[in-house]
MDAnalysis code that builds the backbone (N, CA, C; Angstrom):
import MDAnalysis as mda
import numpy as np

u = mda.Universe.empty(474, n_residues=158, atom_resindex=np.repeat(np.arange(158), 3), trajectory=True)
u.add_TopologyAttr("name", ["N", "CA", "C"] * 158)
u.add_TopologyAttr("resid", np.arange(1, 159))
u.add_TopologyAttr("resname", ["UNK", "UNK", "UNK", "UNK", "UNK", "UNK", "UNK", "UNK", "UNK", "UNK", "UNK", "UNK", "UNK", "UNK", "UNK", "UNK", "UNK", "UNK", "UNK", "UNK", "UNK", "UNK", "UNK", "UNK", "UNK", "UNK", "UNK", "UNK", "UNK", "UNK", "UNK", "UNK", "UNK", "UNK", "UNK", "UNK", "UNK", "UNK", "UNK", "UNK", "UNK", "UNK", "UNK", "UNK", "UNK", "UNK", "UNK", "UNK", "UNK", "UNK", "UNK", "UNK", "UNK", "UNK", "UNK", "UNK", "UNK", "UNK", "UNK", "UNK", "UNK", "UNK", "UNK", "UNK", "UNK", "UNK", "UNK", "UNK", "UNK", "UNK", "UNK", "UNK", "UNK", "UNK", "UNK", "UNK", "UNK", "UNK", "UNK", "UNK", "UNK", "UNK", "UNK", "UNK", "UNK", "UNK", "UNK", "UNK", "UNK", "UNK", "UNK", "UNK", "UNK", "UNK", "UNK", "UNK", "UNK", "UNK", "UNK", "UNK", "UNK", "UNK", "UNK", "UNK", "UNK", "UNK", "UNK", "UNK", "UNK", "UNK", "UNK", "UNK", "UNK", "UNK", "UNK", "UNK", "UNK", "UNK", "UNK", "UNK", "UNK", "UNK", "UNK", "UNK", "UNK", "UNK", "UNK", "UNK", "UNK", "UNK", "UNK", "UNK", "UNK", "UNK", "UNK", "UNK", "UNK", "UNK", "UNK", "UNK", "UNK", "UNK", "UNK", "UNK", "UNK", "UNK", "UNK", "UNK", "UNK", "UNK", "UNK", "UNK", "UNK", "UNK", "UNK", "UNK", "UNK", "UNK"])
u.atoms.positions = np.array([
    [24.780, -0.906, -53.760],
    [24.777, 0.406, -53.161],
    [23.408, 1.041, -53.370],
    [22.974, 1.582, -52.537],
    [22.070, 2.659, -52.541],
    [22.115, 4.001, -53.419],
    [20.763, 4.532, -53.537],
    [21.108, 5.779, -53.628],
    [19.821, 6.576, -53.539],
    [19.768, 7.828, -52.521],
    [18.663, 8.326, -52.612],
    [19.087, 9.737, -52.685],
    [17.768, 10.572, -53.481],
    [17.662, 11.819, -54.154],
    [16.574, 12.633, -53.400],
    [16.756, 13.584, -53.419],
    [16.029, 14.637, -52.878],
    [15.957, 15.610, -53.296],
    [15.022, 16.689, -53.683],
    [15.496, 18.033, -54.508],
    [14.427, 18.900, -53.147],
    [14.648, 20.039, -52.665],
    [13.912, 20.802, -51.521],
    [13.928, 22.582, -52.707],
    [13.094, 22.660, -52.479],
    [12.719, 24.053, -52.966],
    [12.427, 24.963, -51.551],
    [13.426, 26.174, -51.566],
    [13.318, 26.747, -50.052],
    [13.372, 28.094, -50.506],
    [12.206, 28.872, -50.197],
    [11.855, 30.344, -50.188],
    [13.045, 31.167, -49.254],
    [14.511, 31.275, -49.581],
    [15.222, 32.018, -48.631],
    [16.474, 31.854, -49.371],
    [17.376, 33.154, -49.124],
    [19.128, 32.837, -49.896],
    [19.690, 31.600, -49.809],
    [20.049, 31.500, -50.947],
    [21.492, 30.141, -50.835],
    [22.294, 30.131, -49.861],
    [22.872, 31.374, -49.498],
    [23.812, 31.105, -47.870],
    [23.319, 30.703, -46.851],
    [22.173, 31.143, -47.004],
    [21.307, 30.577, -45.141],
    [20.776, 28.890, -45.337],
    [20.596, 28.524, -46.805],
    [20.085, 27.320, -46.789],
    [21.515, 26.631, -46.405],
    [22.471, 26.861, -47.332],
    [23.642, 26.373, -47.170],
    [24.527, 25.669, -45.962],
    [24.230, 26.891, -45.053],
    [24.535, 26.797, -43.816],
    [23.792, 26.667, -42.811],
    [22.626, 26.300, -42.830],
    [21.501, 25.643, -42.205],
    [21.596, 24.096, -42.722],
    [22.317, 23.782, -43.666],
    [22.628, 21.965, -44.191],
    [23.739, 21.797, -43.519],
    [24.279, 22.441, -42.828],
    [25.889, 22.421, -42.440],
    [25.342, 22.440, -40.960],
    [24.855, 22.796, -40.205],
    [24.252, 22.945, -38.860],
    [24.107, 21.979, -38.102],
    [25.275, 21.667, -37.057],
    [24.894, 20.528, -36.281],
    [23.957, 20.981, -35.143],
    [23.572, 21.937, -35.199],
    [22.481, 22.008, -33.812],
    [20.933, 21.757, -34.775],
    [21.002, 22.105, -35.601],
    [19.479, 22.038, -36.730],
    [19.438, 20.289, -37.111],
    [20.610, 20.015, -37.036],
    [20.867, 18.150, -37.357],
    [20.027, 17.599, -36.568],
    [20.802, 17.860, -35.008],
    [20.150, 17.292, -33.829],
    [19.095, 17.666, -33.323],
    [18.214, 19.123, -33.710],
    [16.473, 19.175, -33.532],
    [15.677, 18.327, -34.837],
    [16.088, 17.946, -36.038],
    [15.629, 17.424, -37.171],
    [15.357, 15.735, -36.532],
    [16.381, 15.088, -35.749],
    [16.730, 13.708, -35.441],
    [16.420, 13.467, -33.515],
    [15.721, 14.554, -33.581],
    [15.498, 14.595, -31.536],
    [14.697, 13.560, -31.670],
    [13.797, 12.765, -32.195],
    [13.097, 11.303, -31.941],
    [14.193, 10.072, -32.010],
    [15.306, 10.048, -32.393],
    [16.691, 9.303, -32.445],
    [17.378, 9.404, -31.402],
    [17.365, 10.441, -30.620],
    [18.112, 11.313, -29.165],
    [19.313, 11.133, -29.918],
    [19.624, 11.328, -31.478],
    [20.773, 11.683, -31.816],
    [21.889, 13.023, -31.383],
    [22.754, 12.523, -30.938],
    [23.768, 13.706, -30.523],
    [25.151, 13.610, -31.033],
    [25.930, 15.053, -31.054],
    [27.295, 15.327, -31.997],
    [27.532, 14.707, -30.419],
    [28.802, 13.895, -30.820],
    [29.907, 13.480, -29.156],
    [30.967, 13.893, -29.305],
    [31.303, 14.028, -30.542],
    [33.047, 14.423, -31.140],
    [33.507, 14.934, -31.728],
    [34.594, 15.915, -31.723],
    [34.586, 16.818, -33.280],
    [34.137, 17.777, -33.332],
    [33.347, 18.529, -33.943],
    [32.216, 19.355, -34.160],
    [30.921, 18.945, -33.388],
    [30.673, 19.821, -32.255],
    [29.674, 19.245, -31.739],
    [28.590, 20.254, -31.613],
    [28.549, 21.397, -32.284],
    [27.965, 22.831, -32.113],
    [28.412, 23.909, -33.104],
    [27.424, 24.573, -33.620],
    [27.461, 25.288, -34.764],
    [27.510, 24.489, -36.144],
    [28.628, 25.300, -37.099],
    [28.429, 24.894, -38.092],
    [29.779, 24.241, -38.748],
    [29.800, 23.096, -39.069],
    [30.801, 22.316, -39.381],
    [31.016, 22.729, -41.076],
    [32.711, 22.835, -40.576],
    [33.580, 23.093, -42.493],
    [34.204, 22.078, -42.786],
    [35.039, 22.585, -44.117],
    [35.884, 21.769, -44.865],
    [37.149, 20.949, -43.889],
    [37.116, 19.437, -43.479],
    [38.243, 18.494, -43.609],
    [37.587, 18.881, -41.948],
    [36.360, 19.626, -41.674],
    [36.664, 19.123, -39.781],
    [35.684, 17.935, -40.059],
    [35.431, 17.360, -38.775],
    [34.446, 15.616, -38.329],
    [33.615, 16.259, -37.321],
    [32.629, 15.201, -37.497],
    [31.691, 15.122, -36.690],
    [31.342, 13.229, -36.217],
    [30.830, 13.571, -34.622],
    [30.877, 11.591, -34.594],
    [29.465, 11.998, -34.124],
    [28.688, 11.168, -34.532],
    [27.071, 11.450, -34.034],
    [26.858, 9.729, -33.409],
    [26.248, 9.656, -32.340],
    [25.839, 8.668, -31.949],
    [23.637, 8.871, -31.389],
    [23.131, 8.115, -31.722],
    [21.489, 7.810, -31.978],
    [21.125, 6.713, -31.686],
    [19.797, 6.340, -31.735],
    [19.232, 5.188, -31.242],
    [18.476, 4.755, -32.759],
    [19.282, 3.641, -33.351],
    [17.839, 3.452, -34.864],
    [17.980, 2.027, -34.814],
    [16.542, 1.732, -34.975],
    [16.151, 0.146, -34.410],
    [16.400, -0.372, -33.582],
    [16.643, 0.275, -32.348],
    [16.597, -0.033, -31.075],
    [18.118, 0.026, -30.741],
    [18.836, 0.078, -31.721],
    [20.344, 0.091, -31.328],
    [21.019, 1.608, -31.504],
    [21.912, 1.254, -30.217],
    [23.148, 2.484, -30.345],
    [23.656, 2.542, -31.254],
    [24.074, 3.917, -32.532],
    [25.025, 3.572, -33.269],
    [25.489, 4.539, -33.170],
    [26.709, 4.657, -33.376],
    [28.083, 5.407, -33.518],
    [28.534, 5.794, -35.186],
    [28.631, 7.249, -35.403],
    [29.151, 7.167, -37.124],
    [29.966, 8.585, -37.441],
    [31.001, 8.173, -37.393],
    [31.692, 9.390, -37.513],
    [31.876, 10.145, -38.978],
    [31.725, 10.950, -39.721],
    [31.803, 11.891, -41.245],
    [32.649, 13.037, -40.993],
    [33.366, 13.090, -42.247],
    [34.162, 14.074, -42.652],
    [33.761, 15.406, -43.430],
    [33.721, 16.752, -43.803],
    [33.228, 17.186, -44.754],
    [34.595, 17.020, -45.628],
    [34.311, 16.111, -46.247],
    [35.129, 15.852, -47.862],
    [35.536, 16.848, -49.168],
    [34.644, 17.570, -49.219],
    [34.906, 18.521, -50.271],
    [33.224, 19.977, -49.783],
    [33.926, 21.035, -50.262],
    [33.267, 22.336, -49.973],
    [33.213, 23.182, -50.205],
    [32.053, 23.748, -50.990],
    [32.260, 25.068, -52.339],
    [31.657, 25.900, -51.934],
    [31.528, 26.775, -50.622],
    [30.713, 27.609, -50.059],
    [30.283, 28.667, -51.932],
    [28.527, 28.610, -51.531],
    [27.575, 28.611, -51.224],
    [26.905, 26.982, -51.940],
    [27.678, 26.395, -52.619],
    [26.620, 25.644, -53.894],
    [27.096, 24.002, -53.491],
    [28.418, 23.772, -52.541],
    [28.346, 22.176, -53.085],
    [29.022, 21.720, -51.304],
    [28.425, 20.654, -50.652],
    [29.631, 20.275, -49.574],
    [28.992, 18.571, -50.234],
    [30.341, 18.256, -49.297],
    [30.056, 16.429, -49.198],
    [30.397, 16.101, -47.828],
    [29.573, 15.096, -47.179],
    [30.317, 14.955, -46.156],
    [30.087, 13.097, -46.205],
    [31.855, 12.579, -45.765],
    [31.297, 10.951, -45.861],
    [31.311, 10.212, -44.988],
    [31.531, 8.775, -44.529],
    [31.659, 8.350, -43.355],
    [33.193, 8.405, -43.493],
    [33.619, 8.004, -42.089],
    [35.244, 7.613, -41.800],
    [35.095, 6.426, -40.728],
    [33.947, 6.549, -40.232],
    [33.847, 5.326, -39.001],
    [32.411, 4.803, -38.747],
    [32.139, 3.708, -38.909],
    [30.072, 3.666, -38.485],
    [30.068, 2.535, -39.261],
    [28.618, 2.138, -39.066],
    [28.145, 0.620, -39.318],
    [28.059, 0.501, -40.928],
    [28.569, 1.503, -41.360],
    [28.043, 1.257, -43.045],
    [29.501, 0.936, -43.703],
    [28.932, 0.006, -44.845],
    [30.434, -0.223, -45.469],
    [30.889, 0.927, -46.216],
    [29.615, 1.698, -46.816],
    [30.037, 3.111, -47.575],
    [29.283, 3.751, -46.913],
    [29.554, 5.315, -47.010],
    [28.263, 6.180, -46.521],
    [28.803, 7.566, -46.880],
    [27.961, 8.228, -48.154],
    [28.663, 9.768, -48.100],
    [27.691, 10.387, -48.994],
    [27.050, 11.681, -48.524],
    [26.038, 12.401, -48.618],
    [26.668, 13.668, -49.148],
    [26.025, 14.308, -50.769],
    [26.480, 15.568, -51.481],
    [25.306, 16.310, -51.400],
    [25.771, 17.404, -50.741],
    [24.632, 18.852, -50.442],
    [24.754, 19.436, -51.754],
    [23.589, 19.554, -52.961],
    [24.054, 20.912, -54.044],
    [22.773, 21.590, -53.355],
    [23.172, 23.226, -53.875],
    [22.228, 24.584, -53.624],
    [22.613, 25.358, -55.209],
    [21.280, 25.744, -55.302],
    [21.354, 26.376, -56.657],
    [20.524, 27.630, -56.369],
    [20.578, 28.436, -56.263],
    [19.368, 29.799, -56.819],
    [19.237, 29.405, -58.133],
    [17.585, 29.677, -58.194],
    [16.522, 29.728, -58.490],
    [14.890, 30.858, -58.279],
    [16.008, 31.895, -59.718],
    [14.966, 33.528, -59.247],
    [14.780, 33.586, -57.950],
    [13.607, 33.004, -56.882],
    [14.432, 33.927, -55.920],
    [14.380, 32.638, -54.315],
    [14.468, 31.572, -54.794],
    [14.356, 30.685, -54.426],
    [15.543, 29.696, -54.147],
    [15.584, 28.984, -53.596],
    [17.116, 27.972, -53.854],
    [16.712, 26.798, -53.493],
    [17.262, 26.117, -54.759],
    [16.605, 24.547, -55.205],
    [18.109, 24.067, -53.921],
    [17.928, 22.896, -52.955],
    [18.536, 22.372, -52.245],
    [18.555, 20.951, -52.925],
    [19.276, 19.708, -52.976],
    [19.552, 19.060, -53.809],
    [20.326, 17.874, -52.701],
    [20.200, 16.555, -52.076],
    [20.695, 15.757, -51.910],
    [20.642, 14.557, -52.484],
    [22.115, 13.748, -52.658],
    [22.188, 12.315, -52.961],
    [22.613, 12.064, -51.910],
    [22.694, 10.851, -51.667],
    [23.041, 10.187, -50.195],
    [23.369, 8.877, -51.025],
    [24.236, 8.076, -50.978],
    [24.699, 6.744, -51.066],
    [25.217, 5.874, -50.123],
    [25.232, 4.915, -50.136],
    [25.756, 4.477, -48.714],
    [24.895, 2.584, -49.234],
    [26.020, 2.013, -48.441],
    [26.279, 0.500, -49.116],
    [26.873, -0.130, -47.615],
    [25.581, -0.514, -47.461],
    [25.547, -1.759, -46.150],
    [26.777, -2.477, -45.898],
    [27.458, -3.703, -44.575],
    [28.097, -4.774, -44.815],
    [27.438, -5.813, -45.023],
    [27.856, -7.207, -44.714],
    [27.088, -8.303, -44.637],
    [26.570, -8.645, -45.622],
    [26.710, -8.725, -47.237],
    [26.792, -9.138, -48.278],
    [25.343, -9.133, -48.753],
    [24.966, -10.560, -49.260],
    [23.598, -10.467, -49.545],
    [22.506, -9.896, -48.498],
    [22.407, -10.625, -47.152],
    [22.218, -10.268, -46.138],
    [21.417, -8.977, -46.037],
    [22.889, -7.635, -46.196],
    [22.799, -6.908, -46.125],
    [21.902, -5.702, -47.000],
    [22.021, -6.323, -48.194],
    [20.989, -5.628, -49.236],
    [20.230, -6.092, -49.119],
    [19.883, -7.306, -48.388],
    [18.082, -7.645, -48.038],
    [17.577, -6.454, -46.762],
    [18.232, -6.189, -46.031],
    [18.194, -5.752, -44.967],
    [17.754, -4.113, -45.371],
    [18.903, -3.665, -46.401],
    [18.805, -2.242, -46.701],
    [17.577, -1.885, -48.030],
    [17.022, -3.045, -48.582],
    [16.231, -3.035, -49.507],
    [14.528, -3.056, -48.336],
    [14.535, -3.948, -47.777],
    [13.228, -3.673, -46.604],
    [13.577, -3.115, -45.646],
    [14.430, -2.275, -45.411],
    [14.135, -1.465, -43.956],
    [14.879, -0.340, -43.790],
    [16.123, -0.311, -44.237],
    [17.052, 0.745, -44.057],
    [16.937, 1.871, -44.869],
    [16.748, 1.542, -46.002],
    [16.537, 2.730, -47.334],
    [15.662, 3.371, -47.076],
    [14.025, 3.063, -46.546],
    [12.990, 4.063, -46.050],
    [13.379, 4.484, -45.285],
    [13.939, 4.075, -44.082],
    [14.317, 4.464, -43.026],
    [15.538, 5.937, -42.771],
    [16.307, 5.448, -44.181],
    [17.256, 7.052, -44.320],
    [16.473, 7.734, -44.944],
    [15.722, 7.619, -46.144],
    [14.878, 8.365, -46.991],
    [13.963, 9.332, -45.747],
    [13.170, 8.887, -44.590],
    [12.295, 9.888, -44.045],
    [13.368, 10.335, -43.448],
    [14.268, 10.180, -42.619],
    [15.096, 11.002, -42.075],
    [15.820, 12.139, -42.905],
    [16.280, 11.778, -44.374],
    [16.625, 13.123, -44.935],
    [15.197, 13.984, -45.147],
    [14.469, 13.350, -45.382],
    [13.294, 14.095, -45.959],
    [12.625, 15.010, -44.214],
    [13.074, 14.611, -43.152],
    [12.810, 15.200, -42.274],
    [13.509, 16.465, -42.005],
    [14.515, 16.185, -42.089],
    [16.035, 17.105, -41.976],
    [15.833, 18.114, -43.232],
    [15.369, 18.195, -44.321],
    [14.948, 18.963, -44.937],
    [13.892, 19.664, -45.039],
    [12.895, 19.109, -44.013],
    [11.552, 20.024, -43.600],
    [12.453, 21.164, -42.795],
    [13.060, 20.441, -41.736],
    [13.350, 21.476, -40.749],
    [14.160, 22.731, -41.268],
    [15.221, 22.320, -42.029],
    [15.976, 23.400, -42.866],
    [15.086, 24.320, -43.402],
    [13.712, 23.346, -44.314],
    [13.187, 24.818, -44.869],
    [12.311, 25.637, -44.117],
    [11.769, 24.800, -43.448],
    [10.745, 25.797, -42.043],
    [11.732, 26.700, -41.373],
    [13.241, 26.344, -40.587],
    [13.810, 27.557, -40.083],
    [14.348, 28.420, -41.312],
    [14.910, 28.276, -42.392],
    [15.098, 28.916, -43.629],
    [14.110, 30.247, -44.106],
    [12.701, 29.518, -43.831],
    [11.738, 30.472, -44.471],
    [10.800, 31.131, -43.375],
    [11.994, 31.374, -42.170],
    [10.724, 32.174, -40.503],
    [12.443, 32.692, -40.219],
    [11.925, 33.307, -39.098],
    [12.955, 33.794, -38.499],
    [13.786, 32.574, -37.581],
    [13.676, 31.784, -37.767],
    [14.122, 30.715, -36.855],
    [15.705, 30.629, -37.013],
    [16.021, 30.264, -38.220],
    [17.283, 30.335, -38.685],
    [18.844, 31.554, -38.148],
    [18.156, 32.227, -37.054],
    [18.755, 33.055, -36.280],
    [19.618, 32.144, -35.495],
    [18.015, 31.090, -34.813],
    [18.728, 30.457, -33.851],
    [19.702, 29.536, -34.113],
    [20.013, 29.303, -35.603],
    [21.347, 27.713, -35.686],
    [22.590, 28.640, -36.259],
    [22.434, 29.460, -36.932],
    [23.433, 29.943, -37.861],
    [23.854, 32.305, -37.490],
    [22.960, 32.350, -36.543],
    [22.807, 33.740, -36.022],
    [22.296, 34.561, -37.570],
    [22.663, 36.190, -36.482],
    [22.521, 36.969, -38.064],
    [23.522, 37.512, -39.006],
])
């Protein structure tokens, strides 16, 4: 299994970061080089506790399909959301938010465990693991750039 970490330091309240990590329209401007799009479920605004989302994208030249649950959800400080359907044998990503004086430390693990046995950890050891790593690390630029401008109007209103 994998596992990658992220800690984001974002000049703006815990609720707006919160719910700017929850944002499927901020998802799909973070992943517009993927032409990733919500198809199912939650396909607009901001996704809660026990609803789905099915996102389908283009990564390595292939279509993929991956549907997630939000699993557990502690408005302002904790969500999880995991797979239920998609190419991964595991896949489930924990949002923490902490204030921090006047700041809020944003906080992801992401785990997620390939199929295809050895294979597969060859596969996710050269190519896949960077490959999620810039994408969260992208998805967390965008959060904190609309977080810390007025932008954040546009995913989550006022």
């Amino acid at each position: 299994m994998t596992r990658i970490q992220l800690t984001t330091v974002i000049v703006a309240p815990i609720q707006r970061c919160f719910d700017l990590a929850r944002s499927i329209d901020l998802h799909m401007a973070s992943t517009d080089f993927t032409g990733e799009r919500a198809i199912a479920g939650v396909t607009t605004g901001l996704i809660g506790s026990g609803q789905e989302v099915t996102w389908s994208g283009r990564h390595f030249g292939f279509r993929i399909t991956h549907t997630s649950r939000i699993t557990a959800f502690e408005f302002p400080t904790y969500f999880q959301d995991c797979m239920i359907r998609g190419v991964f044998h595991r896949f489930c990503h924990d949002h923490y938010f902490e204030t921090r004086e006047n700041n809020t430390l944003m906080k992801d693990v992401m785990e997620f465990e390939t199929p295809l046995g050895p294979l597969g950890k060859i596969v996710d050891k050269l190519l896949l693991a960077r490959h999620m790593q810039r994408l969260l690390e992208r998805r967390n630029q965008c959060i904190r750039q609309a977080a810390e401008s007025e932008n954040w109007k546009a995913y989550i209103g006022s």
